[in-house]
KEZARO-858042 format. One record per residue (C-alpha): residue in three letters; y, z, x. Coordinates in steps of 0.05 Angstrom, whole numbers, padded with zeros to 5 digits, always signed. Each point is the difference from the previous one (the first is absolute). Layout:
N
AlaYZX;...
! end
This chain:
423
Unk+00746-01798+01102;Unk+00030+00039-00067;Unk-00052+00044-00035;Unk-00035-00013-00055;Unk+00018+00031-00071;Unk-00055+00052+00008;Unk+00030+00025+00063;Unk+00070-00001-00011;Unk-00019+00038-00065;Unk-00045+00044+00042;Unk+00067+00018+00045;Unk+00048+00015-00059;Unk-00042+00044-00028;Unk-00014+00041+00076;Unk+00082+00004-00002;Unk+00009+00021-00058;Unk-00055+00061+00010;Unk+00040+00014+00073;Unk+00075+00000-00042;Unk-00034+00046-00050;Unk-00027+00040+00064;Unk+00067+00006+00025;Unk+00032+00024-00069;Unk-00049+00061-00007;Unk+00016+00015+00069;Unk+00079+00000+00012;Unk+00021+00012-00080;Unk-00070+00019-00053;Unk-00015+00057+00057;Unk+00065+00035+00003;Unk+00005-00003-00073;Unk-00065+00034-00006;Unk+00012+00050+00044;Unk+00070+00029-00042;Unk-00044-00012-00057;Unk-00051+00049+00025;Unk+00046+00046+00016;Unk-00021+00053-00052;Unk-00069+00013-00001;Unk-00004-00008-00071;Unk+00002-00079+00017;Unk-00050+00000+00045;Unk-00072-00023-00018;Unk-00017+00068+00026;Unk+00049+00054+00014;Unk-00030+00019+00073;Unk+00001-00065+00026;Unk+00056-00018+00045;Unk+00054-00045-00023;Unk-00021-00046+00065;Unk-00079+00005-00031;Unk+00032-00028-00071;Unk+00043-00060+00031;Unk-00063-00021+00042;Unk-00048+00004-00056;Unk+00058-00039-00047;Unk+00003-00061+00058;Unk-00069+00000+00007;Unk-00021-00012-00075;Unk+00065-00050-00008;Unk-00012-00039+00058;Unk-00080-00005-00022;Unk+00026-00020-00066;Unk+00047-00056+00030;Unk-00050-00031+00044;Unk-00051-00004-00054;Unk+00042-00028-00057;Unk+00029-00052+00055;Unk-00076-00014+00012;Unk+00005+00012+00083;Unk-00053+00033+00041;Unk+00018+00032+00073;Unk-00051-00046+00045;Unk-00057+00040+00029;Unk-00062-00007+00045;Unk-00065-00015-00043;Unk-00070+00008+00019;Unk+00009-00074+00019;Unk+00017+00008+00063;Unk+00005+00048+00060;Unk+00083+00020+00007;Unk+00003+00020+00069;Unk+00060+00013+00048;Unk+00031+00061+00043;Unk-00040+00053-00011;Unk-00043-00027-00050;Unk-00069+00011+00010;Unk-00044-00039-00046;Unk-00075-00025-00013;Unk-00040-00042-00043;Unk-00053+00037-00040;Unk-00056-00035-00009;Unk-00032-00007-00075;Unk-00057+00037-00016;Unk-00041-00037-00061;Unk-00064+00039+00014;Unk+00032+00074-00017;Unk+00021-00022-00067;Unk-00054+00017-00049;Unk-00012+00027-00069;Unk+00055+00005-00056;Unk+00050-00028+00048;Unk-00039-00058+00021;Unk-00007-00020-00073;Unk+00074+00004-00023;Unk+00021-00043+00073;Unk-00052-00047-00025;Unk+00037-00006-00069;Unk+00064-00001+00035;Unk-00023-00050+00039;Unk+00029+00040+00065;Unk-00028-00009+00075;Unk+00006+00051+00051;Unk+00046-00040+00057;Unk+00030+00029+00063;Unk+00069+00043-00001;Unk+00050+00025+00043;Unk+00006+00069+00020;Unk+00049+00037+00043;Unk+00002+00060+00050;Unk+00054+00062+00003;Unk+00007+00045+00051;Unk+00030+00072+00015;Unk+00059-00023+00041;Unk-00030+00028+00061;Unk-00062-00039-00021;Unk-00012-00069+00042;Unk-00070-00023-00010;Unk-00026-00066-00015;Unk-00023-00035-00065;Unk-00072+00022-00016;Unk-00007+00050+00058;Unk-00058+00046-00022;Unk+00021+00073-00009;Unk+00004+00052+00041;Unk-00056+00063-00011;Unk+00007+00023-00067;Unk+00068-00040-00013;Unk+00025-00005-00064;Unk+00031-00055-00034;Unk+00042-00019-00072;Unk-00023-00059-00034;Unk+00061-00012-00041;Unk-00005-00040-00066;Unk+00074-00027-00020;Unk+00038+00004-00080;Unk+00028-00055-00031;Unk-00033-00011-00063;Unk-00051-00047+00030;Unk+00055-00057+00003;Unk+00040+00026+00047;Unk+00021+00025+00068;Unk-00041-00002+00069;Unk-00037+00034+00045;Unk+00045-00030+00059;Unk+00033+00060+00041;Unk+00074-00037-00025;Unk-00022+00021-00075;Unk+00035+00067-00022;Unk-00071+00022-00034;Unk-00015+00015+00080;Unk+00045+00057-00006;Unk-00057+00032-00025;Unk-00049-00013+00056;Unk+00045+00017+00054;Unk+00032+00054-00030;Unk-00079+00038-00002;Unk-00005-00028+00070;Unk+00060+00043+00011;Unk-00015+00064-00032;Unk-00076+00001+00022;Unk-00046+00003+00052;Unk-00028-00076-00019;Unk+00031-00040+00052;Unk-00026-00073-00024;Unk+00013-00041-00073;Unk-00036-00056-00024;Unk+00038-00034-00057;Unk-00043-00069-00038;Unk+00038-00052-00028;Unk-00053-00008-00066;Unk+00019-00054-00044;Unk+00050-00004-00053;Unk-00004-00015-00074;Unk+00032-00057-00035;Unk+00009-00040-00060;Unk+00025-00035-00048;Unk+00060-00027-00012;Unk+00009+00001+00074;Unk-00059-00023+00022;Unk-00086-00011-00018;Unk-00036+00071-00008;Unk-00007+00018+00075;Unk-00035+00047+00035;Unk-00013+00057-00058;Unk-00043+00062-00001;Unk-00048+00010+00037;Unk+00030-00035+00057;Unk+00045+00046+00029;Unk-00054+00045-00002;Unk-00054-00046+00039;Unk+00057-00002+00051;Unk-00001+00078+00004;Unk-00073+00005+00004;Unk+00012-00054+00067;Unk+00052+00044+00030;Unk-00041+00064-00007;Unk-00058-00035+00038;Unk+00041-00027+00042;Unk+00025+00072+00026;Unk-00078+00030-00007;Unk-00034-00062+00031;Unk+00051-00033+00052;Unk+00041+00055+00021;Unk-00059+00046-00002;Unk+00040+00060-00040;Unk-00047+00045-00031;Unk+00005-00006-00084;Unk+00024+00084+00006;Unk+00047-00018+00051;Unk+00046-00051-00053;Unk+00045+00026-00035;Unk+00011-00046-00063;Unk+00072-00001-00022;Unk+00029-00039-00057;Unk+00069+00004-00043;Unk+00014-00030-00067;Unk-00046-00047-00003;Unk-00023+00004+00050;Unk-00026+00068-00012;Unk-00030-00033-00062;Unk-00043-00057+00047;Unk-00013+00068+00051;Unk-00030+00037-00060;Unk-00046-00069-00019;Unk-00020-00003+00075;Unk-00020+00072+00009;Unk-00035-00017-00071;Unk-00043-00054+00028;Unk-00012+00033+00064;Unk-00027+00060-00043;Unk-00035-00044-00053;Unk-00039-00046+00040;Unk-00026+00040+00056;Unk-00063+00011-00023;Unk-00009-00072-00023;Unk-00064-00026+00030;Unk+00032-00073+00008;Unk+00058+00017+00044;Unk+00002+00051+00067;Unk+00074+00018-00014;Unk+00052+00052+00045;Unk+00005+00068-00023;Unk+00058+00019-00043;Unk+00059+00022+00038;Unk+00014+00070+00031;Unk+00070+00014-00052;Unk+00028-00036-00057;Unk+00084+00007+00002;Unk+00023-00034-00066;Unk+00083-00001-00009;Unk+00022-00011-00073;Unk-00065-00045-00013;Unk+00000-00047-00051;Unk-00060+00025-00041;Unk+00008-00019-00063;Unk+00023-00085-00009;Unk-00008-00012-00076;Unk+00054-00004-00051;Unk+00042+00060-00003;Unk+00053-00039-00056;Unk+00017+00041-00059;Unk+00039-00020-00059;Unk+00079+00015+00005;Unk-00009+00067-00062;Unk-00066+00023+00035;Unk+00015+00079+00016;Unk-00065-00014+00049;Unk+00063-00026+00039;Unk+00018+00068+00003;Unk-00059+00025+00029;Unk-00010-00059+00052;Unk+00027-00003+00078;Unk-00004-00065-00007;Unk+00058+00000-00054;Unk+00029+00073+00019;Unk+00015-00019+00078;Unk+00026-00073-00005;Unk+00067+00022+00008;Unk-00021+00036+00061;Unk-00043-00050+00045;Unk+00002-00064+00027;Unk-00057-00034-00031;Unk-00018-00026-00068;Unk-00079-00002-00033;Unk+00024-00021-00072;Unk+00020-00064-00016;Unk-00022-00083-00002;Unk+00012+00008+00083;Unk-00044+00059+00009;Unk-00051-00036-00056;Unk+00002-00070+00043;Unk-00011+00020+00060;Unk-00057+00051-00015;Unk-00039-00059-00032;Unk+00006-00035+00069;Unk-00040+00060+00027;Unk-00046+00004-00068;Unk-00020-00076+00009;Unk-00060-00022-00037;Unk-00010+00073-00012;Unk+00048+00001-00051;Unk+00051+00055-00026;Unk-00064+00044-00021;Unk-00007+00018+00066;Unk+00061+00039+00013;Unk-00036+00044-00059;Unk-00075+00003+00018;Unk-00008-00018+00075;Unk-00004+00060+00045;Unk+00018-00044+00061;Unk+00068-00020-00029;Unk+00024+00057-00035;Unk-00039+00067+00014;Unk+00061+00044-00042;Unk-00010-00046-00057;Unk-00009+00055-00070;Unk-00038-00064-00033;Unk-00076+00028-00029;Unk-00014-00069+00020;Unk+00010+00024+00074;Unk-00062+00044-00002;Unk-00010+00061+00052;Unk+00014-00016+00063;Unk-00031+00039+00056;Unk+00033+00013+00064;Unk-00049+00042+00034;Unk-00020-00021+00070;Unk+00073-00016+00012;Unk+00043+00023+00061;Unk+00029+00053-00005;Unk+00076-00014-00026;Unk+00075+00000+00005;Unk+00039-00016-00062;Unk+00071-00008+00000;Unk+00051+00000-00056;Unk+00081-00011-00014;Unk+00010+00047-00066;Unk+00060-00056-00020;Unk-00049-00056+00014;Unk-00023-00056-00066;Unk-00074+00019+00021;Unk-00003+00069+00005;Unk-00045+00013-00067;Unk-00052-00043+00035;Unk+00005+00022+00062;Unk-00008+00071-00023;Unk-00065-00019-00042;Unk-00034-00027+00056;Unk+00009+00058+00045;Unk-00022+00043-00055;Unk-00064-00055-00011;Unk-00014+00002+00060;Unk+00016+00079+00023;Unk-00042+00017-00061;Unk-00067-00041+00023;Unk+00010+00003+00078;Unk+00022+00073-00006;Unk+00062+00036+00005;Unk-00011+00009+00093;Unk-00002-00083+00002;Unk+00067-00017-00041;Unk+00065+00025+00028;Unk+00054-00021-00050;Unk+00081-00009+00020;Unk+00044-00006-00051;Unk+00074-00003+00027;Unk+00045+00013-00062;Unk+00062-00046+00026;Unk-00041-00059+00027;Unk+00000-00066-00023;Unk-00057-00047-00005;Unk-00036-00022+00073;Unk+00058+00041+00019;Unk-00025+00008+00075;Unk+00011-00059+00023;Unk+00080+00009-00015;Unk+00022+00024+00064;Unk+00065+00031-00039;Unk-00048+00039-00046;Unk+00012+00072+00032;Unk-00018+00049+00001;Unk-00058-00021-00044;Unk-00026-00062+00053;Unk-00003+00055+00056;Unk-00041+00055-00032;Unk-00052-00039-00033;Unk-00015-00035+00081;Unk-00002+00072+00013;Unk-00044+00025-00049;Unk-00051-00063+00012;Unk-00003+00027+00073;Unk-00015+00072-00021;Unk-00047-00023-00050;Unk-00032-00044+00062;Unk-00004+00044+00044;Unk-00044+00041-00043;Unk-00073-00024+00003;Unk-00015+00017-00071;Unk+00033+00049-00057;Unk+00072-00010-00023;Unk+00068+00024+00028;Unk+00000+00044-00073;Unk-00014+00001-00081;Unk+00018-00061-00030;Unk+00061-00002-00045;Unk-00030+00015-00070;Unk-00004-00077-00028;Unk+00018-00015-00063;Unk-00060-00026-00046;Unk-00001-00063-00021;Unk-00044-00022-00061;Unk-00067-00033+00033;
! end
């Protein structure tokens, strides 16, 4: 039976993004690599010229696939992707933990709490099954995936599990559990789907799922998130925090560490006009040419409303859920004491890096200086451990996360001086 219009249109455009694939690869990447050649070409002069062709194919072939409108399939919180070596469970919803502020805007969102998918890693020497309780005083990463809350998946195929496994590797923690919270969407793809706060309701499940199920004590998780998914690890600890006191509700205690790699703190408009010298002054503007992702722009504005929902642009600005960095007055102070002590991590060539350098200096200054340990790695890229090319960068920070671990309180040493940012 021949295919319908849709479909064959559907297939043209998937061969055209594998031809354009295929270019970058065997002609666009050699030519980048003479071009970089002298340093003087090179987005920065100490990366290496293999650092600049990868970072080139990864922003063209990005490019390509969006403009030809074609999304890589992945697992969903729809359903349960198992297979070899795939160890997966169903978390179970959990209406009666949401309460306050967050209750309200998932009212006006009109969002449920449902069940989710989440999946177990292991140290390779690590066979245990699904759910089994832990082991006397075990630790274990709850890991929080990027993606810009419309992409990627928690799934051990995803490359965002680089992360997870590559802590599994360099620490002591020999378990992961990564949750497959729901993904925004919107128009003109589809109806308004699943916006804030339900990624977060999902988080909130897979936390009690870990405290209540598979009976690890709350100072026993460590609470890991990149991109963000740092940002929805921040808004979980911020609940956690928020609401434990709250009368209504008999909540888990906030988690034993916070590890937060290039969070996405701040998701408001960051356009400027083309003859703004604020350009100047902004990583957002001053790094473009140096990372792989993009938060300017009609994209960047679309799908950021998908996450906003009924909430609206304003609270990109004012809501300290969504974007803690955010310099907005409307924003308010926002506290972060009673949070976990935390790990912040950094690429100095990375789009977010003025954000992510006001947060740790938000939160360093109101948790104080012991509970913040701040990693800025002057070559790295954005979310640049989960590139397992990103070396030596990738390496030391798992490193440094393990040193910092190890350590029951305190810091491995004095945090770089921070620039300050206007509040």
């Amino acid at each position: 039976m021949p295919s319908s219009p849709a479909e064959q249109e559907r297939q043209a455009k998937e061969r055209q993004v594998r031809y354009e694939q295929l270019v970058t690869r065997f002609i666009r990447s050699p030519l980048w690599a003479i071009q970089a050649v002298p340093r003087s070409n090179r987005p920065h002069p100490d990366w290496t010229i293999d650092r600049v062709v990868r970072r080139k194919a990864m922003w063209h072939n990005a490019q390509v696939a969006i403009q030809a409108g074609v999304k890589r399939p992945e697992p969903n919180h729809l359903a349960l992707e198992t297979g070899p070596n795939v160890k997966g469970v169903w978390v179970q919803p959990t209406p009666h933990l949401i309460v306050g502020e967050v209750k309200q805007w998932a009212d006006q969102a009109k969002v449920d709490c449902v069940r989710i998918p989440g999946y177990w890693l292991e140290k390779r020497d690590v066979d245990r099954l699904a759910s089994s309780p832990p082991k006397k005083g075990e630790k274990v990463l709850y890991a929080l995936h990027g993606g810009g809350f419309v992409s990627h998946s928690a799934h051990p195929d995803d490359d965002i599990s680089n992360i997870p496994r590559g802590l599994l590797q360099h620490t002591s923690i020999e378990r992961a559990f990564t949750l497959e919270y729901r993904l925004s969407r919107g128009p003109p793809e589809t109806v308004p789907t699943n916006p804030f706060p339900a990624a977060l309701l999902d988080a909130i499940a897979g936390y009690n799922y870990l405290v209540s199920e598979v009976c690890f004590a709350p100072e026993d998780i460590i609470l890991e998130g990149d991109s963000a998914g740092g940002n929805l690890a921040l808004a979980l600890a911020r609940y956690l925090v928020e609401n434990g006191a709250n009368g209504d509700v008999t909540l888990p205690r906030p988690p034993g560490a916070l590890i937060l790699c290039s969070p996405w703190a701040y998701l408001g408009s960051s356009d400027l006009p083309k003859n703004s010298k604020l350009r100047k002054q902004s990583s957002v503007y001053t790094m473009r040419e140096k990372d792989f992702i993009s938060v300017v722009g009609k994209k960047y504005a679309r799908e950021a409303s998908w996450y906003f929902g009924p909430l609206g642009s304003e609270a990109g600005m004012s809501n300290r859920y969504i974007s803690p960095a955010s310099e907005s007055p409307k924003l308010g102070k926002v506290s972060y004491k009673g949070f976990p002590r935390t790990f912040i991590l950094g690429g100095g060539a990375e789009v977010l890096l003025d954000q992510i350098r006001l947060l740790a200096r938000r939160m360093s200054e109101d948790m104080g200086p012991s509970m913040v340990e701040y990693l800025e790695q002057p070559l790295g890229m954005h979310d640049f451990v989960f590139l397992t090319w990103h070396e030596p960068e990738r390496t030391d920070s798992f490193k440094r996360i393990a040193r910092w671990l190890s350590l029951k309180e305190g810091k491995l040493g004095r945090n770089p001086l921070l620039p300050r940012a206007k509040l």
